[in-house]
C-alpha positions in Angstrom: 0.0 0.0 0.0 1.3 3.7 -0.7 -0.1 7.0 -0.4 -2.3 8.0 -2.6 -3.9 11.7 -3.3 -7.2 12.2 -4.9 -9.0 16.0 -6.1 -12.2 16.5 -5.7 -12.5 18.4 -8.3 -12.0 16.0 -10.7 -14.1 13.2 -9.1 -17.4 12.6 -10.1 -20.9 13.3 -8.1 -23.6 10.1 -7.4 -25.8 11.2 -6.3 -29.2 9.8 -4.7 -33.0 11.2 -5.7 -35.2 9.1 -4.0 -38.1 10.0 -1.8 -37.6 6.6 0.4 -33.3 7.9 1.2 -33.3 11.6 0.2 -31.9 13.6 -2.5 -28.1 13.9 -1.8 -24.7 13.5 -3.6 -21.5 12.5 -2.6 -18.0 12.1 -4.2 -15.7 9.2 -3.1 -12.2 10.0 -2.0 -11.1 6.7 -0.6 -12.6 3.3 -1.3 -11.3 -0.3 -2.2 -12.2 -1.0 -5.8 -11.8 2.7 -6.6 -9.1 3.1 -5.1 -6.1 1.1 -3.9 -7.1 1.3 -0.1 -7.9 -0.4 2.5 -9.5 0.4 6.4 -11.0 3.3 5.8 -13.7 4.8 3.2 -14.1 8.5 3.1 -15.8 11.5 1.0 -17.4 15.0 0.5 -21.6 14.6 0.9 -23.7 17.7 -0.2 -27.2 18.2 0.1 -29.2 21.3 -1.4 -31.8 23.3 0.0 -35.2 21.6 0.8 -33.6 18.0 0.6 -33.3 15.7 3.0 -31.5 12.6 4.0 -33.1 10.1 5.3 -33.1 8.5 8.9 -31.1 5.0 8.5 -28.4 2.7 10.0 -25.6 1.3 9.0 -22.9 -1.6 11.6 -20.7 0.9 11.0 -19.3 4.3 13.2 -19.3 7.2 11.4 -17.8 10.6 11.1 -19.3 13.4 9.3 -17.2 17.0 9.3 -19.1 20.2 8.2 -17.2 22.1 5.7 -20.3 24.7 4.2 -23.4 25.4 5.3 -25.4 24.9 8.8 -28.1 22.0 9.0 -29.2 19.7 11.7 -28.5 16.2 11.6 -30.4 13.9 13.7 -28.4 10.9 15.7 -31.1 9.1 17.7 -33.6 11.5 17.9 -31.3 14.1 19.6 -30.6 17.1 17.0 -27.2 18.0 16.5 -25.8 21.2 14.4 -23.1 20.6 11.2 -21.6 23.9 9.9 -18.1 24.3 9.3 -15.1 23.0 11.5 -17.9 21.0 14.0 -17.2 16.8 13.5 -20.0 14.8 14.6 -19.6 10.9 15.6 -22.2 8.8 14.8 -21.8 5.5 16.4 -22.2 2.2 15.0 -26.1 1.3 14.5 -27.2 4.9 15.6 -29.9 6.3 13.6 -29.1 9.5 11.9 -30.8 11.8 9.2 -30.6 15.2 7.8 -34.6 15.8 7.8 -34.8 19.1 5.5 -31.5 21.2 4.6 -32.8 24.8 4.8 -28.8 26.0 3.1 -26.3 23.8 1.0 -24.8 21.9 3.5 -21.2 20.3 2.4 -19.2 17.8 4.5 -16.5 15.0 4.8 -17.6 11.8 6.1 -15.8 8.8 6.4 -16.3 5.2 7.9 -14.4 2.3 9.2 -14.2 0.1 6.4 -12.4 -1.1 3.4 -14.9 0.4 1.0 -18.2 2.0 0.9 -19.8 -1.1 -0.8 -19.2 -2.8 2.9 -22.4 -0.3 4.0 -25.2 -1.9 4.1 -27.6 1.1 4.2 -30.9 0.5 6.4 -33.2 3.4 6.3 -36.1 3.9 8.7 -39.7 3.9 7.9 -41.3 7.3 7.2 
């Protein structure tokens, strides 16, 4: 394994648009089978005004790290405000959402694993 550097500029966007998880993209810095990592899986996330991301869990503990915006994300049912420079932990099997994005919100997440096809995504009822 070396170091590796990626741009975000250059990556592209996925991006989610459904009612069931949200309307939300992301851009993948690290991840096996995109990248030759391992242990950890990280990216940017943004979501727009008046979109939201739904409540779910994943095995997983997770970081997110507000770079733009202000929004509330939810981590078992306690609200908790992202804006720039603020990291929130999300532990393993927590549930956490971004009900409704009122700004662009903009941050870095990452996860414990080799890559982000090892989250298994398991989003709450409405």
């Amino acid at each position: 394994m070396t170091a590796q550097r990626r741009d975000s500029a250059t990556l592209p966007h996925v991006s989610w648009d459904d009612p069931a998880k949200g309307t939300l993209s992301w851009q993948s810095l690290f991840s096996r089978g995109e990248t030759a990592t391992d242990s950890l899986t990280c990216g940017v996330a943004t979501i727009r005004p008046g979109e939201h991301f739904a409540a779910h869990r994943h095995a997983q503990a997770e970081v997110y790290f507000g770079l733009e915006g202000r929004g509330i994300v939810v981590i078992d049912a306690q609200p908790h405000e992202l804006s720039p420079g603020v990291a929130l932990f999300i532990p393993g099997n927590a549930e956490h959402g971004i009900p409704e994005a009122h700004e662009t919100l903009r941050w870095f997440y990452t996860f414990a694993a080799d890559s982000f096809d090892d989250i298994t995504y398991r989003f709450s009822a409405p």
